[in-house]
N, C-alpha and C positions, 0 to 999 in steps of 0.2 A: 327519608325525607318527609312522609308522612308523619312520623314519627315527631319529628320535631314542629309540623305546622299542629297536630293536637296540642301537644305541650306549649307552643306559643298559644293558642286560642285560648286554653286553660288557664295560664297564668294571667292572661287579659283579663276573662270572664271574671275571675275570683277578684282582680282588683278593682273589678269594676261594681262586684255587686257587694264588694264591703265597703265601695268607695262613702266617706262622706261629704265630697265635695267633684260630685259628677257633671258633667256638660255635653252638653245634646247642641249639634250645629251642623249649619248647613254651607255649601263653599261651591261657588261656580266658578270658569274659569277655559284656556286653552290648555292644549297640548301640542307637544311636535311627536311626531311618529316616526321616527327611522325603522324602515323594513325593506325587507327581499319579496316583491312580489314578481311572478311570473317571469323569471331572469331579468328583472328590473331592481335595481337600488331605488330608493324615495323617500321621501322626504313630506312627508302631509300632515296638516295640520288635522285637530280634533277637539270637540267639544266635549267639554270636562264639566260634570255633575258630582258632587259629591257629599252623605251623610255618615253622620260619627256620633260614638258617645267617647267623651276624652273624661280622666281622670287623672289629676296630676297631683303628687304625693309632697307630702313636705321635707323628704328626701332630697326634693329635686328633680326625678322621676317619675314620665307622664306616660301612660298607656293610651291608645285610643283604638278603638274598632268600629268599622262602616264600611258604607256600602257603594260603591263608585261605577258610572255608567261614562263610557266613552263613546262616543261617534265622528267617525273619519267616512270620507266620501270623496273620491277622487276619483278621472276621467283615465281608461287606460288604453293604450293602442297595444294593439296584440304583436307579439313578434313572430318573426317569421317561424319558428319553430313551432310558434302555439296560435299559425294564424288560421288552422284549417279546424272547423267545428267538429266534423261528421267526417271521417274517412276510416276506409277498408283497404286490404290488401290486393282486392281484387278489381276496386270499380274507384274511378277518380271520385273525390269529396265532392259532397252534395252541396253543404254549405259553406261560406265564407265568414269567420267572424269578421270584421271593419273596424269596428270599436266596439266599446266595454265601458259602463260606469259602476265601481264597485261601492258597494257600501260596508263598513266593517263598525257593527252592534258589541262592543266589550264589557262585560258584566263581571264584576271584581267583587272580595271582600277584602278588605284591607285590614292587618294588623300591624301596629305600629309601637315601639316601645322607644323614648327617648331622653335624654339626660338636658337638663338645663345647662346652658352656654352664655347666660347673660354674665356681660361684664359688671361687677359690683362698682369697681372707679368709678363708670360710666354713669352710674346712675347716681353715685354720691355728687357727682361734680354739675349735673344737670336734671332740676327737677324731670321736666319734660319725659325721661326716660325710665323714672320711677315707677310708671304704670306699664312699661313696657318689658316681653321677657323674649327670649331666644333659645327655641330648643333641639336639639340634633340628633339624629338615630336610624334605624333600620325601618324597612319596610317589605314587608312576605306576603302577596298577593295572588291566591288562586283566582284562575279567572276562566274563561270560557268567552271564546270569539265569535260571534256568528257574522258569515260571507252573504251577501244578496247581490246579484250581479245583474245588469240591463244592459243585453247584448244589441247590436245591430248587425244583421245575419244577409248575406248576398248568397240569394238561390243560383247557385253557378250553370244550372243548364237554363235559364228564361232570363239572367239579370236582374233580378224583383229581390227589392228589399225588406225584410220584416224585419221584426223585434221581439224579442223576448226576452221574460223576466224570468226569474230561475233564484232559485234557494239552492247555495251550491254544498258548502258544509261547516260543521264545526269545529272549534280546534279549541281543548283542555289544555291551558298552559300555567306554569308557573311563575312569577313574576318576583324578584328581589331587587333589594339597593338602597337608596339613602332618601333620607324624611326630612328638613328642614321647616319647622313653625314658628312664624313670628306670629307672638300676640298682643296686642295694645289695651289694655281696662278701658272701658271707657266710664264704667260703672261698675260695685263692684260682682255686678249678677251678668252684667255685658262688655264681650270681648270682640273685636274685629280680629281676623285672624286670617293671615296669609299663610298661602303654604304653597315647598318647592319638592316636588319630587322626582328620581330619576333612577330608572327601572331599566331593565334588563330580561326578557322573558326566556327560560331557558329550557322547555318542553320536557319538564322532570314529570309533570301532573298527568300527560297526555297517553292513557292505558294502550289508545289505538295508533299509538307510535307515527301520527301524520308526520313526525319531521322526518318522516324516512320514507314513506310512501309519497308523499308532497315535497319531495325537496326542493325544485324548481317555482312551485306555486306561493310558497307560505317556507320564510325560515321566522327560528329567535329575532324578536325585533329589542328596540331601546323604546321608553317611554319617556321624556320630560316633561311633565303638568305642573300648574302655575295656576293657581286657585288661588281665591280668596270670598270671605264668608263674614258668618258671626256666630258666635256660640253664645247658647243662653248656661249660667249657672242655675241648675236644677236644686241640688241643695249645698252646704256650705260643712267645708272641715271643720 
């Protein structure tokens, strides 16, 4: 697997620095997060950042690579199996978790390879659609997750409540699936440009094997992000 994200990265790089018609953009936007946390399903939204350099060939064929920051933040009640903080086998637990607010930091590099999909009728039969293109393909994202969690903790022998913040850990995942861009000229150096992704993380990247040691806390989640930006053209084919 490695093996192949060099060889992806490598054939990006090489198209990118012979490109002569390269673009640098930026694209903000949401995400939905389906994951398994702490024997919980969920469903939480996130905030979607993301930069790129694209080059798109006269082939048809458009590379792009960049750098994508996600944050999700969601309130979680503990279950009864993961409600006690502090306990031994000899002396009843000290603490009580109550609730939990986690924060989840995802730091990605994205490579992206995709084939033109625009309809040519379409765009014969209506100007409007002549500045407009449509493109589809893969998406291979190493990434690295960081947990920050703000507990609210019940001292079980006096009843007193504190709180604590805690850096819990990280998780090396790998991320694949499908890239949809729609782009609109508006000019022909400036492009608006949407984009749909939807990923799949499958813990191939993670050396310290967390889907096995964490299996209750953290599985394989699904990503779908919904961005949208503009790209400047840097220089021209």
């Amino acid at each position: 697997m490695k093996k192949i994200i060099a060889f992806f990265s490598l054939l990006i790089m090489s198209e990118t620095l012979s490109a002569q018609g390269l673009q640098a953009g930026v694209r903000s936007g949401v995400g939905v997060n389906y994951h398994h946390y702490d024997i919980q399903n969920r469903k939480d939204y996130a905030w979607v950042n993301q930069l790129s350099l694209r080059h798109e060939t006269k082939k048809k064929w458009a590379f792009e690579l960049g750098l994508e920051h996600n944050y999700t933040a969601f309130r979680h009640t503990p279950s009864d199996n993961y409600k006690v903080y502090f306990e031994s086998s000899f002396a009843p637990p000290a603490y009580e978790e109550l609730s939990r607010r986690v924060q989840m930091n995802r730091i990605a590099v994205n490579m992206v390879a995709q084939y033109d999909i625009t309809c040519p009728a379409l765009q014969n039969k209506c100007s409007m659609f002549k500045r407009f293109k449509n493109y589809m393909g893969i998406q291979i994202s190493p990434s690295r997750i960081f947990f920050t969690e703000d507990s609210k903790l019940l001292h079980t022998s006096d009843n007193k409540t504190i709180s604590e913040s805690r850096y819990r850990y990280s998780i090396y995942d790998l991320y694949f699936g499908i890239n949809n861009t729609m782009k609109y000229s508006i000019t022909p150096k400036l492009h608006v440009i949407a984009n749909i992704s939807v990923l799949m993380g499958t813990g191939m990247f993670d050396s310290k094997s967390y889907y096995k040691s964490l299996p209750m806390v953290y599985r394989a989640n699904t990503l779908v992000n919904k961005t949208i930006g503009i790209n400047y053209r840097l220089s021209r084919n």
